[in-house]
Backbone of each chain as nested JSON, in Angstrom:
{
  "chains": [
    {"id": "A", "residues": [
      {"number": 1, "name": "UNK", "atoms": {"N": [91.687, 80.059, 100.755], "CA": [93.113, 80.316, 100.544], "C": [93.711, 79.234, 99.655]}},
      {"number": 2, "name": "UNK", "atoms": {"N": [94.431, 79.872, 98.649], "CA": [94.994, 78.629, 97.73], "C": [96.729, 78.659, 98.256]}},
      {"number": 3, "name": "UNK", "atoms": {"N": [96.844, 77.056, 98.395], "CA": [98.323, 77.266, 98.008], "C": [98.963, 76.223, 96.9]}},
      {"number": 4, "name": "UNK", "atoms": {"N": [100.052, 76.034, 96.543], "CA": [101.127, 75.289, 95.606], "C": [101.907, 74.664, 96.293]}},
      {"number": 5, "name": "UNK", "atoms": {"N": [102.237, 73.474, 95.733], "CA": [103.142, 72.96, 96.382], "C": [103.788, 72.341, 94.75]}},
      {"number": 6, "name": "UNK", "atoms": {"N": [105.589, 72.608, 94.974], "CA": [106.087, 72.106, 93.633], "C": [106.942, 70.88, 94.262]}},
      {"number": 7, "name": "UNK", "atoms": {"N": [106.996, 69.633, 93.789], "CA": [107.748, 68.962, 94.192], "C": [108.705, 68.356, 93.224]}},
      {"number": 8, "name": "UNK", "atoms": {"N": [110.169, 68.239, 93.341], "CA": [110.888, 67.928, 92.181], "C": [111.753, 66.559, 92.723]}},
      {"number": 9, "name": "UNK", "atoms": {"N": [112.574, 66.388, 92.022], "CA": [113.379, 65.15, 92.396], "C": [114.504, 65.918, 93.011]}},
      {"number": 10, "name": "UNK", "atoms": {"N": [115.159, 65.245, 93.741], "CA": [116.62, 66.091, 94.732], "C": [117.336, 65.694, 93.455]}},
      {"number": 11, "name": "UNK", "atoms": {"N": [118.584, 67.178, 93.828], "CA": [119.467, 67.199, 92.584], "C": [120.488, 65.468, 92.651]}},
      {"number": 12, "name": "UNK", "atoms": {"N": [120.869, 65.008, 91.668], "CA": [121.714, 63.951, 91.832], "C": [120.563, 62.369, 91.647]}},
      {"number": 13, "name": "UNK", "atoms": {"N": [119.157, 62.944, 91.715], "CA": [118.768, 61.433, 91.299], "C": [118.49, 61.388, 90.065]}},
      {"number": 14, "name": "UNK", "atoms": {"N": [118.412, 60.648, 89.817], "CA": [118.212, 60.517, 87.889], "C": [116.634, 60.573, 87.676]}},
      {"number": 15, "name": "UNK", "atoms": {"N": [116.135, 61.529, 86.306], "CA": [115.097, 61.86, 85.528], "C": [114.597, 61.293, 84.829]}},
      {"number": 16, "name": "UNK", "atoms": {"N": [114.637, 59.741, 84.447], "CA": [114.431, 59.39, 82.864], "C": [113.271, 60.567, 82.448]}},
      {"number": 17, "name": "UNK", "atoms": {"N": [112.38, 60.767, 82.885], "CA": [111.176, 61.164, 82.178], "C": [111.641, 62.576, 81.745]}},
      {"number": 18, "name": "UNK", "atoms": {"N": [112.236, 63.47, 82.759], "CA": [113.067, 64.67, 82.139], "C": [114.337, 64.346, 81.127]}},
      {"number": 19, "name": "UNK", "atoms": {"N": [114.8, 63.526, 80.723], "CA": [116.255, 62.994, 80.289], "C": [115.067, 62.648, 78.413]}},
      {"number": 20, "name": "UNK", "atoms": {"N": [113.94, 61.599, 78.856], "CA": [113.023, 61.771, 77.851], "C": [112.736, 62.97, 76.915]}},
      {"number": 21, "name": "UNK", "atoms": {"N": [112.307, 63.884, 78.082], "CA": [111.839, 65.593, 77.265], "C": [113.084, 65.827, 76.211]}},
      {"number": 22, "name": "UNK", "atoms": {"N": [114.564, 65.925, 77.164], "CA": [115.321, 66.668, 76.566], "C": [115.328, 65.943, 75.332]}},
      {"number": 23, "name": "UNK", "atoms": {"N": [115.557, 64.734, 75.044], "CA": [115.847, 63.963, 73.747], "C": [114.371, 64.645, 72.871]}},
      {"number": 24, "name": "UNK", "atoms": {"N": [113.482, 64.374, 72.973], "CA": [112.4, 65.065, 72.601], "C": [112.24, 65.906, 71.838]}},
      {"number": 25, "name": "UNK", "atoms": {"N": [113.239, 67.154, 72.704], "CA": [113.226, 68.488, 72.15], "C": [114.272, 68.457, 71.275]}},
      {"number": 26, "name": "UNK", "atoms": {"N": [115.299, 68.089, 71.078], "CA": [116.307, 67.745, 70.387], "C": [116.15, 67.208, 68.645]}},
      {"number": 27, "name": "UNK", "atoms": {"N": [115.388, 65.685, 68.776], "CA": [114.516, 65.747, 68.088], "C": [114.077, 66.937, 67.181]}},
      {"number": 28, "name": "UNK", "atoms": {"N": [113.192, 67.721, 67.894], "CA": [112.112, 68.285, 67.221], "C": [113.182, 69.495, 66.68]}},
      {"number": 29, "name": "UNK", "atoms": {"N": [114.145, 69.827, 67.305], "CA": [114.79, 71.04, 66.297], "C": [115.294, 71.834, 67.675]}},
      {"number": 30, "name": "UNK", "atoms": {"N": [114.755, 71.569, 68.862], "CA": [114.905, 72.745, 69.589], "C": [116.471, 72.229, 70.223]}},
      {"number": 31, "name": "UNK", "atoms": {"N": [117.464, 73.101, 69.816], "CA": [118.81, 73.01, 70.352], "C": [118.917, 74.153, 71.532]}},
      {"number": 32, "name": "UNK", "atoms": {"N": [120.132, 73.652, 72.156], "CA": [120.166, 74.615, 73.492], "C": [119.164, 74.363, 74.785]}},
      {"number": 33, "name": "UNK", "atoms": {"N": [118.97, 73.26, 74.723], "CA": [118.459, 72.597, 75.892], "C": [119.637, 72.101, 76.717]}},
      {"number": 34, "name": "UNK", "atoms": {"N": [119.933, 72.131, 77.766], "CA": [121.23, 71.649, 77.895], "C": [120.592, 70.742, 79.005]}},
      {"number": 35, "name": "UNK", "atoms": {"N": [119.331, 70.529, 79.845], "CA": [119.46, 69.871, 80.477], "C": [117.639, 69.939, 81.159]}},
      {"number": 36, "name": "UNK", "atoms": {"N": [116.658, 68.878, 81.577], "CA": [115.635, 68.911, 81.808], "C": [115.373, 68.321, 82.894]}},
      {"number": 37, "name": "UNK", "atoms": {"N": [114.698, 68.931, 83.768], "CA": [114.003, 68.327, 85.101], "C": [112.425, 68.37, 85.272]}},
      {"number": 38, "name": "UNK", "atoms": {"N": [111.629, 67.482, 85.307], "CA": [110.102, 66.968, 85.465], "C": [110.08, 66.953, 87.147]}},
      {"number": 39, "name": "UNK", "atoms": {"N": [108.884, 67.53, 87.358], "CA": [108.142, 67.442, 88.796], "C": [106.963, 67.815, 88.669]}},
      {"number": 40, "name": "UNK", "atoms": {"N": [105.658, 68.13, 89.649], "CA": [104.851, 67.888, 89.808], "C": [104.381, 68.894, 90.512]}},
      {"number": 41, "name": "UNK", "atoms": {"N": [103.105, 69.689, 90.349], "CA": [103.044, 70.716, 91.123], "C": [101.484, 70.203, 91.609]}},
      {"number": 42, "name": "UNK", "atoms": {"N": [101.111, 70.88, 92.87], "CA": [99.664, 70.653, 93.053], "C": [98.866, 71.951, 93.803]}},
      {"number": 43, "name": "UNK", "atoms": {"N": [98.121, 71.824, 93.481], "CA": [97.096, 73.481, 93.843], "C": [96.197, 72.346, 94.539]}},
      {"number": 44, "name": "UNK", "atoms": {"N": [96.564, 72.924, 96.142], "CA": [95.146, 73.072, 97.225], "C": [94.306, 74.442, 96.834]}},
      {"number": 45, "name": "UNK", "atoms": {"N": [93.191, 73.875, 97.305], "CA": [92.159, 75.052, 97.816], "C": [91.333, 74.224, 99.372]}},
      {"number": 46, "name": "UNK", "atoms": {"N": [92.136, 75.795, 99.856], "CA": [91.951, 75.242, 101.764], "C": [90.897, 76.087, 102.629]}},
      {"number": 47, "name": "UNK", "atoms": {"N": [89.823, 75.876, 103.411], "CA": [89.545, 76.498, 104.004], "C": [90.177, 77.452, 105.298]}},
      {"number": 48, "name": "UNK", "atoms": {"N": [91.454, 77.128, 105.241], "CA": [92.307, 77.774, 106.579], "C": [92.24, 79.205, 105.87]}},
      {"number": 49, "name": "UNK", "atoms": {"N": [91.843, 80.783, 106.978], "CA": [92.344, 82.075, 106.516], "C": [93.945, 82.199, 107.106]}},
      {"number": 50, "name": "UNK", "atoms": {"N": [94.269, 81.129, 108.07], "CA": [95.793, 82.213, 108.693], "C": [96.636, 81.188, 108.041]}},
      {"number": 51, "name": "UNK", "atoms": {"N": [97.423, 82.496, 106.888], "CA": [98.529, 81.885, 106.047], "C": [99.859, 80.868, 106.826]}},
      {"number": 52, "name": "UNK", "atoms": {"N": [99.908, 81.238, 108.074], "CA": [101.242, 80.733, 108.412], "C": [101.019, 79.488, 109.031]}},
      {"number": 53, "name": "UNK", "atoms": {"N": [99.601, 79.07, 109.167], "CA": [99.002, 77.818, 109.666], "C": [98.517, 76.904, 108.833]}},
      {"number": 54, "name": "UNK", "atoms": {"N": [98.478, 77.569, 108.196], "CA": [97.709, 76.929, 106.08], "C": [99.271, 76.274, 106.3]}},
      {"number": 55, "name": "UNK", "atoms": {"N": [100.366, 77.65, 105.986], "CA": [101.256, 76.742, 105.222], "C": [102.038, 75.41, 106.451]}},
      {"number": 56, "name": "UNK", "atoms": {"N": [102.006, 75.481, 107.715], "CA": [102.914, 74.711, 108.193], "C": [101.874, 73.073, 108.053]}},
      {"number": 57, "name": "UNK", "atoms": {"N": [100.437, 73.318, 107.668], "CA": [99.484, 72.338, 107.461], "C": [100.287, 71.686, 106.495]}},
      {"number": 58, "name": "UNK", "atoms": {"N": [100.31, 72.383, 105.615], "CA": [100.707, 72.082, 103.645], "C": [102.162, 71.256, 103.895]}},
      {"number": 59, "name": "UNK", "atoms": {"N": [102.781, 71.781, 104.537], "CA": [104.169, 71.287, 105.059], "C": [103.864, 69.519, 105.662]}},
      {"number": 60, "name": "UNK", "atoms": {"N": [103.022, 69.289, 106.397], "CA": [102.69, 68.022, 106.808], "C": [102.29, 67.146, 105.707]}},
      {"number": 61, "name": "UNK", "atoms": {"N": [101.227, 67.411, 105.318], "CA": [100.816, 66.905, 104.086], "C": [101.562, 66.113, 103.303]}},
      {"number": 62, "name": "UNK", "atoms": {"N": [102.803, 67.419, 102.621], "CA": [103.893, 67.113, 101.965], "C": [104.534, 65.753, 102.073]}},
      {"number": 63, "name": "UNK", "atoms": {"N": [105.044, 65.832, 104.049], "CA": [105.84, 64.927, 104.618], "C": [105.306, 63.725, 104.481]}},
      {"number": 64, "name": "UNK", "atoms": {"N": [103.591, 63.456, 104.719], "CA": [102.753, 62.551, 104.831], "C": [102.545, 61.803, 103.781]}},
      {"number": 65, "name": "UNK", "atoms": {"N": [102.279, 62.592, 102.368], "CA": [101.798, 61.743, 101.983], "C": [102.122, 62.58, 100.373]}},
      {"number": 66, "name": "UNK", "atoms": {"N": [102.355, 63.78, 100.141], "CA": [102.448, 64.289, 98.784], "C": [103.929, 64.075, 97.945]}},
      {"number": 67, "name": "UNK", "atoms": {"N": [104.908, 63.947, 98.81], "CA": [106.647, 64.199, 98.048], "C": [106.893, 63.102, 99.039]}},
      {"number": 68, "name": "UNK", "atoms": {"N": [108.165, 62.325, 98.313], "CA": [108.674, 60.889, 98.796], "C": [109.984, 61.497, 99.148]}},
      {"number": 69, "name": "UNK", "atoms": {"N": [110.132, 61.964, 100.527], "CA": [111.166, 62.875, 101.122], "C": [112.331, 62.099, 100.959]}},
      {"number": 70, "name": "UNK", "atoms": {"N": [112.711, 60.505, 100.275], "CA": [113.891, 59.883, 100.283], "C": [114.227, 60.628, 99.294]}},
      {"number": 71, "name": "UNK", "atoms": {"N": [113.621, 61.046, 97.892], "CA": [114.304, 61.064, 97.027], "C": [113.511, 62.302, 96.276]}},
      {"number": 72, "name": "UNK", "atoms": {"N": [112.487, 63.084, 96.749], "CA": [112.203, 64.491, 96.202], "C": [112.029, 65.501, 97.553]}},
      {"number": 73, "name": "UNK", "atoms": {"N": [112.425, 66.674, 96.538], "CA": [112.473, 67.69, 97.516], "C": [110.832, 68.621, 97.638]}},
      {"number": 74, "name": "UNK", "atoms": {"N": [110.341, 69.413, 98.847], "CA": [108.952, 69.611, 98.228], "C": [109.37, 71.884, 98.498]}},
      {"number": 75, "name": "UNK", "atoms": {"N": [107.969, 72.284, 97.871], "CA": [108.369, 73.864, 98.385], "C": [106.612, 73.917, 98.448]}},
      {"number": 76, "name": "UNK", "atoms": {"N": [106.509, 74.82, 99.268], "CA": [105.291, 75.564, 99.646], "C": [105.185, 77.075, 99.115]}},
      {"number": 77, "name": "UNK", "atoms": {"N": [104.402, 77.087, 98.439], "CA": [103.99, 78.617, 98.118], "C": [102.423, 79.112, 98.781]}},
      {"number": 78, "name": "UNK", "atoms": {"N": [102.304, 80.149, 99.553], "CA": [100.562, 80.499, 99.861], "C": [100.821, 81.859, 98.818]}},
      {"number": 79, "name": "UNK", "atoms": {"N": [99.048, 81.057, 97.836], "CA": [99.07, 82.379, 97.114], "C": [98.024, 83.502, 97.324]}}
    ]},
    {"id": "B", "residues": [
      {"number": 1, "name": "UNK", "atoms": {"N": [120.707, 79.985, 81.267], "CA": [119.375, 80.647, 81.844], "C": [118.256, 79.408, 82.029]}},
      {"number": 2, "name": "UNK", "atoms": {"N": [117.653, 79.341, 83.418], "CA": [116.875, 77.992, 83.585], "C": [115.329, 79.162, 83.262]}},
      {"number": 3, "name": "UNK", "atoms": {"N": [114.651, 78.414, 82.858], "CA": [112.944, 78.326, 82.651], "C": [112.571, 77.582, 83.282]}},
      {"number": 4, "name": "UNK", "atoms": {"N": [111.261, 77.56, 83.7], "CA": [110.281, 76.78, 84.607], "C": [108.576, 76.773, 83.683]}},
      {"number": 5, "name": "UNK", "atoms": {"N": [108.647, 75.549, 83.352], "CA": [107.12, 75.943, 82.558], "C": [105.99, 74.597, 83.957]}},
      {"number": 6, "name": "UNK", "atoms": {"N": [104.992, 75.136, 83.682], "CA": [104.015, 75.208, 84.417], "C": [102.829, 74.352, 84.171]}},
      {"number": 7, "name": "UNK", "atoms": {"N": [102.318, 73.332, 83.737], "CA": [101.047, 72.893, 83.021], "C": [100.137, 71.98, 83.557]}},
      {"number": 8, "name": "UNK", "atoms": {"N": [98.974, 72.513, 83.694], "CA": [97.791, 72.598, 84.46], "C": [96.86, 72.24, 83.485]}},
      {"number": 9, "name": "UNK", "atoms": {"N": [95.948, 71.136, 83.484], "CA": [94.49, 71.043, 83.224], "C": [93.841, 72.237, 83.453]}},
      {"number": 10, "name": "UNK", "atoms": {"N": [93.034, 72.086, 82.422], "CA": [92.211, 73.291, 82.204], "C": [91.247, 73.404, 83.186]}},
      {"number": 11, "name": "UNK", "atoms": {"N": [90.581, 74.532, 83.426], "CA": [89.366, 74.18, 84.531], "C": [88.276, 73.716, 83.687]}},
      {"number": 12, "name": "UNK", "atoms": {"N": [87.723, 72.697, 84.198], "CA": [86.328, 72.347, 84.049], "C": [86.613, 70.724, 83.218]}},
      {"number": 13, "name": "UNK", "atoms": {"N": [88.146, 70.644, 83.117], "CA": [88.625, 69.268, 82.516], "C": [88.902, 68.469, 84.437]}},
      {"number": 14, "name": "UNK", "atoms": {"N": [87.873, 67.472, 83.792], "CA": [88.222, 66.2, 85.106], "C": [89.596, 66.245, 86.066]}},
      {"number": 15, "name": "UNK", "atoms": {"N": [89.685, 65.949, 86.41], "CA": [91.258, 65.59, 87.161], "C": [90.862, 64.734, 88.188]}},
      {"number": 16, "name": "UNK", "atoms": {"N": [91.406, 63.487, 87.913], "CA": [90.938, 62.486, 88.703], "C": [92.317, 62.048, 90.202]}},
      {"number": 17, "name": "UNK", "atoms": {"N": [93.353, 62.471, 89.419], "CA": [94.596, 62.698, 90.382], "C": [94.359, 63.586, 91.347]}},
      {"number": 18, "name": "UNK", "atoms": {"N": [93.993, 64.688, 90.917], "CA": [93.749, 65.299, 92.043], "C": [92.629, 65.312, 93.217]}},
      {"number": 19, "name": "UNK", "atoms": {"N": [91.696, 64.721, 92.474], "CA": [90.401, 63.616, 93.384], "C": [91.254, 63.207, 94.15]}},
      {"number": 20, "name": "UNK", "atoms": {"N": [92.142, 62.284, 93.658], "CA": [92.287, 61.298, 95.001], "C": [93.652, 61.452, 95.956]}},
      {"number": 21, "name": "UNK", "atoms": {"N": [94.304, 62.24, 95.332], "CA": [94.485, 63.352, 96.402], "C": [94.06, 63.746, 97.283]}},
      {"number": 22, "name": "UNK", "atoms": {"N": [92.919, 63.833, 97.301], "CA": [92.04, 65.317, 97.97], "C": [91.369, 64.324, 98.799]}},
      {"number": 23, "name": "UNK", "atoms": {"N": [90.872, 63.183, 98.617], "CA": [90.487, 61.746, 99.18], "C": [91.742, 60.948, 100.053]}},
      {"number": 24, "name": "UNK", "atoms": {"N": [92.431, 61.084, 99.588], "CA": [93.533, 60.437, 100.739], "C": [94.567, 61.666, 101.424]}},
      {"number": 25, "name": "UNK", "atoms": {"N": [94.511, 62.786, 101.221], "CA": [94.053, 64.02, 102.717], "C": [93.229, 63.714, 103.466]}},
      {"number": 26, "name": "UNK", "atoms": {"N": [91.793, 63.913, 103.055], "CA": [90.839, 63.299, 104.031], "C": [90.891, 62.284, 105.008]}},
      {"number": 27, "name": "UNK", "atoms": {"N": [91.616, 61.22, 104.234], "CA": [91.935, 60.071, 104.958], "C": [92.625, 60.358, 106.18]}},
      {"number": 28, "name": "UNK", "atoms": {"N": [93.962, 60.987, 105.78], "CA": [94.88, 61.045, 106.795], "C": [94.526, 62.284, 108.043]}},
      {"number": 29, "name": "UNK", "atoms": {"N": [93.418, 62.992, 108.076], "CA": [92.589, 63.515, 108.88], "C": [93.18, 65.13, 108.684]}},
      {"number": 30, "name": "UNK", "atoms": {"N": [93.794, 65.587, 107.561], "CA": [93.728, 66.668, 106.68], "C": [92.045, 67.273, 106.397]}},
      {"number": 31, "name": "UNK", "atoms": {"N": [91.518, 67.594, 107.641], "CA": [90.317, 68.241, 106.835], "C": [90.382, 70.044, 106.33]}},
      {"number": 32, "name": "UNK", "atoms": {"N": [89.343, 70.428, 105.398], "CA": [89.638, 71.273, 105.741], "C": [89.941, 71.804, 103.662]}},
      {"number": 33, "name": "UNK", "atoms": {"N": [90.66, 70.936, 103.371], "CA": [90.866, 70.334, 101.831], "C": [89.945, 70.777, 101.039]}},
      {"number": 34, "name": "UNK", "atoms": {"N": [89.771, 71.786, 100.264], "CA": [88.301, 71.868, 99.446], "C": [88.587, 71.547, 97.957]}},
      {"number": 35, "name": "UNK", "atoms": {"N": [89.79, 71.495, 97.533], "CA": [90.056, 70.914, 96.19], "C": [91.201, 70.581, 95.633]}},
      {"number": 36, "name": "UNK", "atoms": {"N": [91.666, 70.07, 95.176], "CA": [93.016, 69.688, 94.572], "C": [93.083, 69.46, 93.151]}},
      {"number": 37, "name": "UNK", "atoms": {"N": [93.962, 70.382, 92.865], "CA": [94.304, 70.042, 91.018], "C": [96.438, 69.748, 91.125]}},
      {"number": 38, "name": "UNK", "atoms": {"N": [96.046, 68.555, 90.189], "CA": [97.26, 67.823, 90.276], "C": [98.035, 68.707, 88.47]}},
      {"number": 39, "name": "UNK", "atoms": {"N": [99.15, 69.075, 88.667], "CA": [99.923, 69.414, 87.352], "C": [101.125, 68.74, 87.178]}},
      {"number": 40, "name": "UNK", "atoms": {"N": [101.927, 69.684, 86.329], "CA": [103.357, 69.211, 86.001], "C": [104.243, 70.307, 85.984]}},
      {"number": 41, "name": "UNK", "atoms": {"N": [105.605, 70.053, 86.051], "CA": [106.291, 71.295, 85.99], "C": [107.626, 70.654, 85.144]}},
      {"number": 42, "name": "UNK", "atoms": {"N": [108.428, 71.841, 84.505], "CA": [109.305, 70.878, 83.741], "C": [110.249, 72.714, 84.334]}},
      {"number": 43, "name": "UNK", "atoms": {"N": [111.052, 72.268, 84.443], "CA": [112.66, 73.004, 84.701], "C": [113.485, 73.042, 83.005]}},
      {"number": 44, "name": "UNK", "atoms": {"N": [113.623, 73.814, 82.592], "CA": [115.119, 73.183, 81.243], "C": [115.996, 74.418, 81.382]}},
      {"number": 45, "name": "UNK", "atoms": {"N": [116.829, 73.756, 81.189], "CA": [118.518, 74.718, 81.303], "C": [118.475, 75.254, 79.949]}},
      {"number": 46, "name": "UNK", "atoms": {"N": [118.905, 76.251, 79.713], "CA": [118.858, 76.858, 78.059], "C": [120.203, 77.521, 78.047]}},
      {"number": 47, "name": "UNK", "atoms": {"N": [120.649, 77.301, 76.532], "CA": [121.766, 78.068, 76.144], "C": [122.122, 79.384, 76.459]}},
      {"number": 48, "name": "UNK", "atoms": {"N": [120.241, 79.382, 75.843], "CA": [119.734, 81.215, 75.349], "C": [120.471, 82.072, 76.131]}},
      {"number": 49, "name": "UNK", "atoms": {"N": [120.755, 83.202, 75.873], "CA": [120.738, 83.842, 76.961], "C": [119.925, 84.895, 76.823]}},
      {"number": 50, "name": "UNK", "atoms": {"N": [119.457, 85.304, 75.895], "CA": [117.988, 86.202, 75.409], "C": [116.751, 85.793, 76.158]}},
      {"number": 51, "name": "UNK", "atoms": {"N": [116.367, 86.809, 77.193], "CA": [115.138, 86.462, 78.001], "C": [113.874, 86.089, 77.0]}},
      {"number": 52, "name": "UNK", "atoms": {"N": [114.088, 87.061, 76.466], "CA": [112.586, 87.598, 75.521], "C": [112.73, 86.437, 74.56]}},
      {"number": 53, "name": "UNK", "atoms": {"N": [113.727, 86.253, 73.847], "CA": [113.615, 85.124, 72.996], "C": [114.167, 83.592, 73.426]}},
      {"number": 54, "name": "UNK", "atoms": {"N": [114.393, 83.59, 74.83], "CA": [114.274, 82.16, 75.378], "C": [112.681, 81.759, 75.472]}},
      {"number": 55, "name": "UNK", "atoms": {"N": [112.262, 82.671, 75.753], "CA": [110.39, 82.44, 76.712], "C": [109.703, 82.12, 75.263]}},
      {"number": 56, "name": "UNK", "atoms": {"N": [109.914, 82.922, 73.894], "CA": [109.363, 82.794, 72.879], "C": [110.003, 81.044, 72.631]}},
      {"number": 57, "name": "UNK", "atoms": {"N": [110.854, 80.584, 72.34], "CA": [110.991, 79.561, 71.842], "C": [110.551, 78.426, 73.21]}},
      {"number": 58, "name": "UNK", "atoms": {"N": [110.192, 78.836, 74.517], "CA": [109.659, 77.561, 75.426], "C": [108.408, 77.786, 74.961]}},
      {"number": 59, "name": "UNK", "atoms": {"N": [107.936, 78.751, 74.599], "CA": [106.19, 79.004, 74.229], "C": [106.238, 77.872, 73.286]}},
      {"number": 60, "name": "UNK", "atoms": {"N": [107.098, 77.883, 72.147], "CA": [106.964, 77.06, 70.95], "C": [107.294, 75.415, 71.769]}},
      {"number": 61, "name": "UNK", "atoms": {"N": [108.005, 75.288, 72.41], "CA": [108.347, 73.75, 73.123], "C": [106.875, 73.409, 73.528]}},
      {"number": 62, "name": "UNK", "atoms": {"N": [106.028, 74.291, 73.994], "CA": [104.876, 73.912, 75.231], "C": [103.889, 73.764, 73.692]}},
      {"number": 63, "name": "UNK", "atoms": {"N": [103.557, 74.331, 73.095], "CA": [102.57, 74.279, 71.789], "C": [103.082, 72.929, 71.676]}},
      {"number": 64, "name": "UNK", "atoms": {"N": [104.246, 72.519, 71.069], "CA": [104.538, 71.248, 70.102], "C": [104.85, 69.758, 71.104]}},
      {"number": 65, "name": "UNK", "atoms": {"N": [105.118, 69.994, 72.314], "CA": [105.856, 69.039, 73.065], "C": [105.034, 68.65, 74.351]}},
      {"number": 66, "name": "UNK", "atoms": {"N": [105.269, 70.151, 75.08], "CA": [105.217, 69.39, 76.679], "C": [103.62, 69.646, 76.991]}},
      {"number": 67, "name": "UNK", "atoms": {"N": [102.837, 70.396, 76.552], "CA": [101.693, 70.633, 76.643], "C": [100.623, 70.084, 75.659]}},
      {"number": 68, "name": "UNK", "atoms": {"N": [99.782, 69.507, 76.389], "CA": [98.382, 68.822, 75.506], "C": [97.641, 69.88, 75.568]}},
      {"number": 69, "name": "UNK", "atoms": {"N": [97.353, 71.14, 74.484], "CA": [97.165, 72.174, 74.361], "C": [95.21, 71.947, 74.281]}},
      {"number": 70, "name": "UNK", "atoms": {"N": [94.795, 70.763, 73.999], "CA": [93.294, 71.055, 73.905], "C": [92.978, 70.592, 75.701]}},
      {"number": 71, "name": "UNK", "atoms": {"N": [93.731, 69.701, 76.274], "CA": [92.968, 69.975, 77.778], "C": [94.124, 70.675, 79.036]}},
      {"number": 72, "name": "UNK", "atoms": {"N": [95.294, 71.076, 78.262], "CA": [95.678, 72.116, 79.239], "C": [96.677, 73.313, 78.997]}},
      {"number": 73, "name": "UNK", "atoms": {"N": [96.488, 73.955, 80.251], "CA": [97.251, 75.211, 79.834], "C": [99.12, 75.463, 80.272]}},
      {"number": 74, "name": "UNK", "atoms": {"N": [99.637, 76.173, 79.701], "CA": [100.604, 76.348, 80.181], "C": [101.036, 77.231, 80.218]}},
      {"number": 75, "name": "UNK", "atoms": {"N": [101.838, 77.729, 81.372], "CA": [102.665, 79.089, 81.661], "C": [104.419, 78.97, 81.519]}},
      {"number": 76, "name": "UNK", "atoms": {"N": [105.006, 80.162, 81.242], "CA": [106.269, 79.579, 81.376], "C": [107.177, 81.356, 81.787]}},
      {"number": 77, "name": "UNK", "atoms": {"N": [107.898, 81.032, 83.106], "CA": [109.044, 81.336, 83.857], "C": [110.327, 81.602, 83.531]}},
      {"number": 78, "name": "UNK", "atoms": {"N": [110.499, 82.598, 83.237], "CA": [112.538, 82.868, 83.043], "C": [112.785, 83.293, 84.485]}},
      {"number": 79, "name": "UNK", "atoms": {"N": [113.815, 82.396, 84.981], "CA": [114.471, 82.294, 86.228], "C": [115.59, 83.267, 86.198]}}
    ]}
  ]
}
């Protein structure tokens, strides 16, 4: 069973590295960017078959040790 | 209109992030773990309001910018 986990920064903390892109794209020609956010996604591959136990696993994980719950938010997808 | 682009190492390209990932799960007594691939995700706010020709011009952002097109791939999302 695969799942995703996307983790981003909570709205209100600052991006440099997304704040980077946008200048970037700007740069390069691409207008109508009005605004960029960077995060991090990660693909398990789990031996668990029961999805709702996979995901409350994936959920720990998260808390433990994958997303820095002061200051990013995390989401679980089972795909 | 927000986009969500997606970018992932290719398969069969190393990923050493996601090694140790997958190594410090283990640690924390996460068994069970059979692989981990570590990515990126980028969010951008767009003017556009043309679906079809927002996604065409993030295609062109991910070719020139946010994607290292010889070791990875990228997908991209109209929200």
């Amino acid at each position: 069973m695969k799942a995703r986990v996307t983790i981003m920064l909570k709205n209100g903390v600052l991006d440099p590295q997304g704040e980077a892109i946008r200048h970037a794209l700007g740069t390069l020609g691409f207008s109508g960017v009005e605004g960029v956010r960077q995060g991090k996604v990660i693909e398990l591959d789990l031996a668990a078959t029961d999805a709702a136990a996979a995901e409350a696993e994936v959920g720990r994980m998260c808390e433990q040790l994958l997303a820095n719950t002061v200051i990013e938010s995390w989401r679980v997808e089972i795909l």
